[in-house]
N, C-alpha and C positions, 0 to 999 in steps of 0.2 A: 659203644665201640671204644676200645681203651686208645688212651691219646697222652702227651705231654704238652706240656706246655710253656713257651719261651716267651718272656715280655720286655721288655727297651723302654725304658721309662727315660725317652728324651729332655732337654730343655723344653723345647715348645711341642713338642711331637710324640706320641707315645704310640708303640709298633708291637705289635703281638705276632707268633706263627705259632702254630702244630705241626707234630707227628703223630701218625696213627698207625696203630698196629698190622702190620702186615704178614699173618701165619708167624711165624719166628724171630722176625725182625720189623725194621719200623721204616714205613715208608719216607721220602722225601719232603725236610718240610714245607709246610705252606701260610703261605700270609693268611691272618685270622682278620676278618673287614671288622673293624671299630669304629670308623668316623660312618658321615651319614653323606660324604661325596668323596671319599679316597678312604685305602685302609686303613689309615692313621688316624687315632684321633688326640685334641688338645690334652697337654699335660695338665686339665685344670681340674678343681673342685667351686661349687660355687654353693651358696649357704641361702636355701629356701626359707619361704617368710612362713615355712612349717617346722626349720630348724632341721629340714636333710638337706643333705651335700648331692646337689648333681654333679654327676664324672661327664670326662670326653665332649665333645664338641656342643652337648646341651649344656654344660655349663659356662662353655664361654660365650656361647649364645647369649645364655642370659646375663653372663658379667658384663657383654658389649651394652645393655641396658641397665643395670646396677652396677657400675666398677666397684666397689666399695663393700658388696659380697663377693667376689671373683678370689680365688687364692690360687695363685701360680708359684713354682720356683720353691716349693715347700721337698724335692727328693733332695736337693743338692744342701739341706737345709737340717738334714737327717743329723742328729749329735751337738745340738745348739738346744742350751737352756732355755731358751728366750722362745716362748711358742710364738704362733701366728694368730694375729687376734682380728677376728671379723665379728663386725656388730655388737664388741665387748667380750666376744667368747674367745676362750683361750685353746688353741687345738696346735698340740705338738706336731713336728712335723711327719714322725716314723708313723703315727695316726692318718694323717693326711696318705701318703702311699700307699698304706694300709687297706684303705677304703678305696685305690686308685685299682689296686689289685683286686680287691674284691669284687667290685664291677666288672673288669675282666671277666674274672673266673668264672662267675653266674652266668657271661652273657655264653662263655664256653660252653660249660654247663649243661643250659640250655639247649646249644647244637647239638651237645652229643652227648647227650645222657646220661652224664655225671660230672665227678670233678676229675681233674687231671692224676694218674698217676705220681709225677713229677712235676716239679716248676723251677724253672731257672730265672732268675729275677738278676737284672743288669745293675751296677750302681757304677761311680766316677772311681776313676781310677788311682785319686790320689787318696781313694780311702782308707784307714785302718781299720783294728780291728773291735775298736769302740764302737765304730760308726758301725759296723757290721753286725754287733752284739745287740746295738739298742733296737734296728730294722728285724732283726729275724724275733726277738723277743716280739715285737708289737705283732709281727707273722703270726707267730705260735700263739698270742690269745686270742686269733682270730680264726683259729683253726687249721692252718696252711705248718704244716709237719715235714711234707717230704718237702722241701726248699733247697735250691743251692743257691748262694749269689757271690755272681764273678765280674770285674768287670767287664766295661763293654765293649772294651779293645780284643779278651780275649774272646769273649762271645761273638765278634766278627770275624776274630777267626776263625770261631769253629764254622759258621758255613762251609768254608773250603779247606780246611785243614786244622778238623776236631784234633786229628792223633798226630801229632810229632812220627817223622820218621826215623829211626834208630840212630843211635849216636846224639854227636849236637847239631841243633839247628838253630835258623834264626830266621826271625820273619818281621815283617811289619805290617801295620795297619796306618791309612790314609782318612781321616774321618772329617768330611768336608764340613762346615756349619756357615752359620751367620757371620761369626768372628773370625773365620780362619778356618784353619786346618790345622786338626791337632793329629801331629806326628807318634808314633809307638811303636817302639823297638819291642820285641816280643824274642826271648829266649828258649832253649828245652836240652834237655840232657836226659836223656834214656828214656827211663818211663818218667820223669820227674813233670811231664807236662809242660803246656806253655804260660810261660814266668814275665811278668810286665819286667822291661829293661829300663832303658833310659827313655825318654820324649820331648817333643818341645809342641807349646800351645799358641794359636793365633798365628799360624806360619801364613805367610801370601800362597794363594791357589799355584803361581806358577812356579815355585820352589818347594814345595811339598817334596817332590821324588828328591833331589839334589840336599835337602836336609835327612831326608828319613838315610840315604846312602851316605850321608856323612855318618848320621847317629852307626850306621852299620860300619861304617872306615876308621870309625873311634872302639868298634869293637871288633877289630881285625878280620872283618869280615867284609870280603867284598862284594861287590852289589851281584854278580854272576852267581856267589854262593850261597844267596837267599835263598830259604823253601818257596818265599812266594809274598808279594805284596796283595794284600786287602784293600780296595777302593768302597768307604760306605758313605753314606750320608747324601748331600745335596752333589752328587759327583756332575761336573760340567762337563757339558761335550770337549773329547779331544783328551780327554786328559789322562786316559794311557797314551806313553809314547807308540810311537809304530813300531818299533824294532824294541820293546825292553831284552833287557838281560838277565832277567829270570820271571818265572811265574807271575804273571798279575791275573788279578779275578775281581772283578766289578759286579757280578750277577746279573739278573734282569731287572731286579726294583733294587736299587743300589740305597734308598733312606731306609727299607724293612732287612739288609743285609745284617743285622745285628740281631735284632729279634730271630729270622733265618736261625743262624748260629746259637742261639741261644736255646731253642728247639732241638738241635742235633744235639747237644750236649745233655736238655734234658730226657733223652732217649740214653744215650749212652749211661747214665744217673740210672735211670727205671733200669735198665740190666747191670747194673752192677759192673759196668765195665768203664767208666770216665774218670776211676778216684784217684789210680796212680799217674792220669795223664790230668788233671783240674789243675789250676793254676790254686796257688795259696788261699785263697777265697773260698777252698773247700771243707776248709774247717766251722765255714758257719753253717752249713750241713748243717739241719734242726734233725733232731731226734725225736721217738714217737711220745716218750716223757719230758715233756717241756719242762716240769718240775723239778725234774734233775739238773738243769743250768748252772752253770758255776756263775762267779759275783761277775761281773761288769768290768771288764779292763781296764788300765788306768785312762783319765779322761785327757785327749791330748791338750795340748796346751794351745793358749791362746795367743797369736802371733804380736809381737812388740808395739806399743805404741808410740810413737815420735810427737812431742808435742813443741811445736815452735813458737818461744815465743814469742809475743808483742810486743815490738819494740816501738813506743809512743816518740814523734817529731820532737825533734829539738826546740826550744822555746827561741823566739824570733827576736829577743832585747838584742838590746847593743853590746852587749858582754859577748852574747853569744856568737852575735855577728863578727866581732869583734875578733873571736877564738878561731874562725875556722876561714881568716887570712891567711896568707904565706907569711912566713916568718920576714924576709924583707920588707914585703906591706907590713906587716907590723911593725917593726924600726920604724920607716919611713913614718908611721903613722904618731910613735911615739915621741920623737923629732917637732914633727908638726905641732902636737900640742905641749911640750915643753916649752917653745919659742913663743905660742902664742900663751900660755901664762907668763913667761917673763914681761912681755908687750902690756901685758894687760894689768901687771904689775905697777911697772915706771907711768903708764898712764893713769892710773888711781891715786900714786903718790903726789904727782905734781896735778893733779884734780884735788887735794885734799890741800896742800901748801896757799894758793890763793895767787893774786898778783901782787908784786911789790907795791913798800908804802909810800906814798907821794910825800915830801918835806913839807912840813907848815911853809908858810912864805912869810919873810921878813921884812918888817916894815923899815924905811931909814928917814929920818926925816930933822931939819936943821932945830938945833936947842934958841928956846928962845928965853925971854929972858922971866917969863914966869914957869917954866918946869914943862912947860906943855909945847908939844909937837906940832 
């Protein structure tokens, strides 16, 4: 049965959907089950004492037993020199995904009878087109050709609003997490598709709306005028208002709402209808000759390091102590020992002089008449 296929390569959480062919069109998507107790499963690989990598919830199983073969946090990790090293081995991180993806695919596969038509693969939204270049090359020597990868703000909103409506519009997305909520302004102007704007990361759950409608009141756009807010991720009860002022769409399973969306878009990809409305991330679109790839784009740069430094205590003599009186206590202090060297002076002098000499004593006595006294 022909299908596409959408993947969410979360922090902790990785979310797959399908669409499947429907006579001329492609039906509604649906969550693809991955884990082995909900359809999510762990963002991990872990490194067997046969040298393979379990994916999804088997291998954090077993990192819970070995931490020290477990490898998490290797998508956001994608365009870094520095591989990841387990048990001495060195594994880039665009390999790591790589193999996160392929486990997917098979298990797809598997259901339904082949590989996907399309596949839409999610990455972070502050990425360029480095990071984009290095991921679809490691794709393409793994075989995965028909590829698009957009972020995950815009693949949430394709659930509810793949196609921009005519003219400009503006939307956002609400992505609840562990840290926060990360806010995303989302742009379109004609067919040019939907365009990441501004955003802000790690926002408090109960300011989420009151920031994403400022980011919209700094682009002259008021909150009435939005096509429509995106609520995905860990969404907590209550947290549409009851009266909003334009569109909100939470779905049914609000943590797979990006995978969802990521699905629709790769239906719209398989007919050839998603490229004038793809957000800029559609230029990594792999081609069926991989071989043709042009070089690698410039490698971005590595953010400032501030290094402060060590400033070692002052030494504790009497100089020092000395130095970091008030200038008064200092007079006062220099006073003090002026007077007691004068004192200690006149005391030394007249310690060295002695006491006066006593006079011999004089004898006096009558002359007699032989000479003698």
């Amino acid at each position: 049965m022909p299908y596409v296929l959408g993947i969410d390569v979360a922090h902790g959480r990785t979310h797959a959907a399908t669409c499947h062919r429907r006579g001329l069109g492609w039906g509604e998507p649906e969550p693809l089950w991955l884990g082995t107790r909900s359809p999510a499963a762990a963002s991990a690989l872990f490194l067997d004492d046969e040298g393979y990598l379990l994916t999804g919830d088997a291998a954090a199983e077993a990192g819970a037993r070995v931490p020290s073969r477990l490898l998490t946090g290797f998508h956001r990790r994608i365009g870094d020199d520095v591989p990841m090293l387990v048990e001495g081995e060195p594994f880039p991180p665009e390999t790591l995904t790589t193999v996160l993806v392929e486990g997917i695919a098979e298990h797809a596969a598997n259901l339904f009878g082949g590989p996907p038509q399309h596949l839409v693969l999610t990455h972070p939204g502050d990425w360029g087109g480095y990071r984009r270049d290095v991921l679809r090359r490691a794709l393409a020597d793994a075989g995965f050709t028909a590829v698009t990868l957009v972020p995950g703000s815009i693949a949430a909103l394709g659930a509810h609003l793949p196609l921009p409506g005519p003219g400009a519009q503006v939307a956002g997305v609400c992505e609840y997490g562990t840290d926060g909520v990360n806010v995303t302004l989302a742009t379109a102007s004609g067919a040019s598709g939907w365009q990441l704007g501004h955003g802000a990361e790690g926002v408090a759950p109960a300011a989420a709306l009151s920031t994403l409608f400022a980011l919209a009141g700094a682009a002259s756009t008021a909150p009435k005028r939005l096509a429509g807010v995106v609520f995905c991720g860990d969404v907590p009860p209550h947290a549409l208002p009851a009266r909003p002022p334009c569109p909100m769409f939470a779905g049914p399973v609000p943590p797979a709402t990006t995978a969802l969306g990521a699905a629709a878009l790769a239906a719209l990809r398989a007919d050839h209808r998603g490229t004038p409305q793809e957000p800029p991330a559609v230029e990594t679109t792999l081609l069926p000759k991989v071989d043709t790839l042009g070089e690698l784009g410039e490698r971005p740069p590595r953010p400032p390091v501030e290094i402060t430094p060590f400033e070692l205590p002052e030494r504790t003599g009497p100089l020092n102590l000395f130095r970091r009186r008030r200038p008064l206590a200092a007079v006062i202090l220099v006073l003090a020992a002026a007077v007691s060297a004068v004192v200690i002076t006149v005391t030394a002098r007249d310690a060295t002089a002695g006491p006066a000499g006593t006079p011999a004593p004089t004898h006096h006595c009558a002359p007699s008449g032989e000479g003698h006294c």
